[in-house]
Every structure is written in structure tokens, then in C-alpha cells.
C-alpha positions in Angstrom: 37.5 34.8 32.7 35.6 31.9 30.7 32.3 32.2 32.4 32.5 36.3 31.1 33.3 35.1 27.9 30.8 32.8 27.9 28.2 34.7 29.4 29.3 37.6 26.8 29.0 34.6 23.7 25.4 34.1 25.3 24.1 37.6 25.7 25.3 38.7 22.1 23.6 35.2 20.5 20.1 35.8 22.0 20.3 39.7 21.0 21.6 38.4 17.6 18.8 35.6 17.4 15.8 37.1 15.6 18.0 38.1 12.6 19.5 34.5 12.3 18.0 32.6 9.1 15.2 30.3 10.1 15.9 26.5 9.1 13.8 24.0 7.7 14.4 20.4 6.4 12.0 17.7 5.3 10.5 15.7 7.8 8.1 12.3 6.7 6.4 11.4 10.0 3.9 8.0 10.7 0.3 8.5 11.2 -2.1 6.4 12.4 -4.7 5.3 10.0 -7.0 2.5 10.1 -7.8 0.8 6.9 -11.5 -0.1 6.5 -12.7 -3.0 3.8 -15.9 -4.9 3.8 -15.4 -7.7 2.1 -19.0 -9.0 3.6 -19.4 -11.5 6.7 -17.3 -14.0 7.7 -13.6 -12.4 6.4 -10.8 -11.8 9.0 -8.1 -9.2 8.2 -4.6 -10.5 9.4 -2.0 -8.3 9.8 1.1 -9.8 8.1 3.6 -7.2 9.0 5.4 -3.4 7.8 8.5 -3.2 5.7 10.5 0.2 4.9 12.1 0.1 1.5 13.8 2.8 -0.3 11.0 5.9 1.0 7.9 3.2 0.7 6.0 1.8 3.9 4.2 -1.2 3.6 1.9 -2.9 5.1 1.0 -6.4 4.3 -2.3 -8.3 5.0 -4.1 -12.1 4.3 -7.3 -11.9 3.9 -9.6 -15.1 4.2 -13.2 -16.1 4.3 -12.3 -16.8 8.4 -12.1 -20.9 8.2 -13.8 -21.6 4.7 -10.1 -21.6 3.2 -11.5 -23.1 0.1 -13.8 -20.2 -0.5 -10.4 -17.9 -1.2 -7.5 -16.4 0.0 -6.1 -12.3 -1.2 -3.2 -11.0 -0.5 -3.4 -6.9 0.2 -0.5 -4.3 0.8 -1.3 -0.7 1.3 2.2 1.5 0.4 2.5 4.7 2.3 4.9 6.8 -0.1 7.3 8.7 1.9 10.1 9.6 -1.1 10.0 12.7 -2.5 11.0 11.8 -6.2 8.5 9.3 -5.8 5.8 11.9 -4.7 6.4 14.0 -7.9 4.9 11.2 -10.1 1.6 11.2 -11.1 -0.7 8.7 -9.1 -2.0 7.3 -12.4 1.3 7.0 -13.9 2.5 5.2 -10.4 -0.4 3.3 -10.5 0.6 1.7 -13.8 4.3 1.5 -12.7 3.5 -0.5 -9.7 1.3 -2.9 -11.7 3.6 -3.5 -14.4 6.1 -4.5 -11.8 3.6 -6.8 -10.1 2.4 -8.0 -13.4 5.7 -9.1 -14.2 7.2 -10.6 -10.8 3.7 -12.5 -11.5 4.6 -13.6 -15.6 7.8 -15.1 -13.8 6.0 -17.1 -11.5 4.4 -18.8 -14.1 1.3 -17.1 -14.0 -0.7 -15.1 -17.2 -3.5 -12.6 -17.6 -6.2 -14.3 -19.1 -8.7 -11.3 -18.8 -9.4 -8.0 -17.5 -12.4 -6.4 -15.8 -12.4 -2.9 -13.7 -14.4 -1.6 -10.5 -14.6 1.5 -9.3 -12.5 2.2 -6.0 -13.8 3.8 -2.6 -13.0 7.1 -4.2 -14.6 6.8 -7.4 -12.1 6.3 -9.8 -11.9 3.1 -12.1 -9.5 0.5 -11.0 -8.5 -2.1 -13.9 -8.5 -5.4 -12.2 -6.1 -8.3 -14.3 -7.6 -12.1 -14.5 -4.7 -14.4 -13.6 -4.6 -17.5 -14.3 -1.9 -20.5 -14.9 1.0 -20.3 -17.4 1.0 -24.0 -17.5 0.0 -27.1 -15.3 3.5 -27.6 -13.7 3.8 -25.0 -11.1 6.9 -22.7 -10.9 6.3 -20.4 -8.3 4.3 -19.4 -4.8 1.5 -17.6 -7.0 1.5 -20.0 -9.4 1.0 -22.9 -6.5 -2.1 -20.7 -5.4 -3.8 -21.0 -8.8 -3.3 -24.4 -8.9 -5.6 -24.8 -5.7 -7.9 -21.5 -6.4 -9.2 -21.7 -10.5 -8.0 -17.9 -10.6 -6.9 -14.9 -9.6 -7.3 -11.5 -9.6 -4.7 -8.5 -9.5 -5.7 -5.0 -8.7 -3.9 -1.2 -8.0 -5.4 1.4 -7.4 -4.5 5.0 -5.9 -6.3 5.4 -2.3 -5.2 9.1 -2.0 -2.7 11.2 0.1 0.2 9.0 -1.4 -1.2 5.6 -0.5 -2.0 2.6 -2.8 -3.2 -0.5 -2.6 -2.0 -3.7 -4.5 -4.0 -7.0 -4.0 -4.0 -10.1 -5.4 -7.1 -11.7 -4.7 -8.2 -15.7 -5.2 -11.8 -14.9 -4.1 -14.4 -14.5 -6.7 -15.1 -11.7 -8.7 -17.9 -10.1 -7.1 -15.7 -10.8 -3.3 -12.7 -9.0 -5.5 -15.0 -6.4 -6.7 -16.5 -5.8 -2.9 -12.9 -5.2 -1.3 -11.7 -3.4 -4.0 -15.1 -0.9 -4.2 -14.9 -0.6 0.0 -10.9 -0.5 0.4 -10.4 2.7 2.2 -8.1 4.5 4.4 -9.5 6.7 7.4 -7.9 8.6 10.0 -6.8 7.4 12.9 -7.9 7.8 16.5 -7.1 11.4 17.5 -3.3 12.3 18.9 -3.1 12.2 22.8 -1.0 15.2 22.2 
């Protein structure tokens, strides 16, 4: 008697299947990109790990002038936005969000904007780039510690498209700042085996 019943349950739910409701639910998936920068010759791009926090991926990177560590040092993370909320905002306005925030941990680290200059990003929008420098000569904090060996900073964000940004904190020179922040770009990744 069950395996009638069942086989009953079955035959009615596959007759009774193209009038069900379809379903659909929000699904953020990983893609492969590569990021492309060229700073000029001579840099090496390390990969400093990804963090997941609250619908943001990140990825962190050093980048150095390969062993010429007294020619600079930047610090890059590219933020993959996954949260919806979060997607809703204009890039502009995120933008200025995330640079306040920066700008701020920064201030608390004992470091100031001294000056600001801008360059224009890989896809041709103007990216305001901050001037850090030290608060004062006794150091309070990691960024702070950097300035004290690199005469200053630089702090950029800029929108890279698709819900992608890019924060970096750069110690090379201006025009080294200005080249990674004009070439910074994400590109697809190598096509799906799928």
C-alpha cells in the first residue's frame, strides 16, 4: 500500500508541476578577475590575503618597488560589494563614505591631510587623491610609523565599476601614485571550464 500511495503522490506532483509558482532567491557568486596595474618596471604585486565582512570581499595587496624598499611601499585593497543595501548606494556617495572612514582610522593614527591633488582613474572619472603626512614627530600608530620612514603619503578611492573599489594608501611618489591609480583596473578572468 505505501509504494501506491507514493507512486500516486508522484504521478499527481509531476502532472501538477508546471502550474507550481517558480522560485527565485538572490544568489552573490565569485568570479574570477585579474587586476591589472602598471605601476612601471621594477614593482611586484603581493597578494596579502581576502577577508569577507558584512557582504564586502576584500582583497589586500603590498605593493613595492621589488627590493628598492626605500623607493616606497602602498598598500591596495580592491572591495568586491556583494550586499544588497550596500549596492543601492550611489558609487560616488560610497566612494566618499569609504574615504571618510579611511580618512579617519588614518586622523587616529596620528596622521593629517596636508594636501590634495586628483588623477583620473582607468575609467576616466577623477579620483581625489589626499596628501598625508605626520600629525606630530612621536609616532602613534602603524601609518603613522610609515611616514616617519617615507616623507608622505598618499590616500586614494576610487569606484572601478560593477561594484568594485579600490582604496590605496600609497608612500611612493606622486607621479608612482598617479601611474597606479590612472592604470588600476579590473578585467575578466580566464574563461569558465564550464
Amino acid at each position: 500500500m505505501p509504494m501506491r500511495l507514493l507512486a500516486a503522490i508522484l504521478a499527481v506532483s509531476i502532472l501538477l508541476m508546471p502550474f507550481a509558482a517558480a522560485l527565485e532567491g538572490e544568489l552573490f557568486s565569485l568570479q574570477e578577475s585579474r587586476l591589472f596595474l602598471d605601476p612601471g618596471p621594477g614593482f611586484e604585486l603581493v597578494s596579502e590575503g581576502s577577508n569577507l565582512s558584512r557582504g564586502i570581499l576584500s582583497h589586500e595587496y603590498a605593493l613595492t618597488a621589488g627590493e628598492n624598499l626605500t623607493a616606497g611601499y602602498a598598500y591596495l585593497s580592491v572591495a568586491d560589494v556583494a550586499d544588497r543595501n550596500m549596492r543601492l548606494i550611489d558609487p560616488g556617495s560610497l566612494v566618499r563614505l569609504i574615504s571618510a572612514g579611511a580618512l579617519e582610522s588614518l586622523q587616529d593614527e596620528g596622521v593629517v591631510v596636508v594636501g590634495n591633488w586628483s588623477a583620473s582613474g582607468s575609467m576616466g572619472q577623477n579620483v581625489p587623491v589626499h596628501i598625508l603626512g605626520r600629525k606630530s614627530s612621536e609616532a602613534s600608530g602603524t601609518w603613522d610609523e610609515i611616514l616617519a620612514i617615507y616623507p608622505t603619503g598618499h590616500l586614494a578611492v576610487w569606484d572601478l565599476g560593477n561594484h568594485q573599489y579600490a582604496v590605496l594608501i600609497s608612500f611612493f611618489d606622486q607621479a608612482t601614485t598617479r601611474r597606479i591609480v590612472e592604470t588600476l583596473a579590473i578585467r575578466p578572468g580566464p574563461p569558465s571550464p564550464f
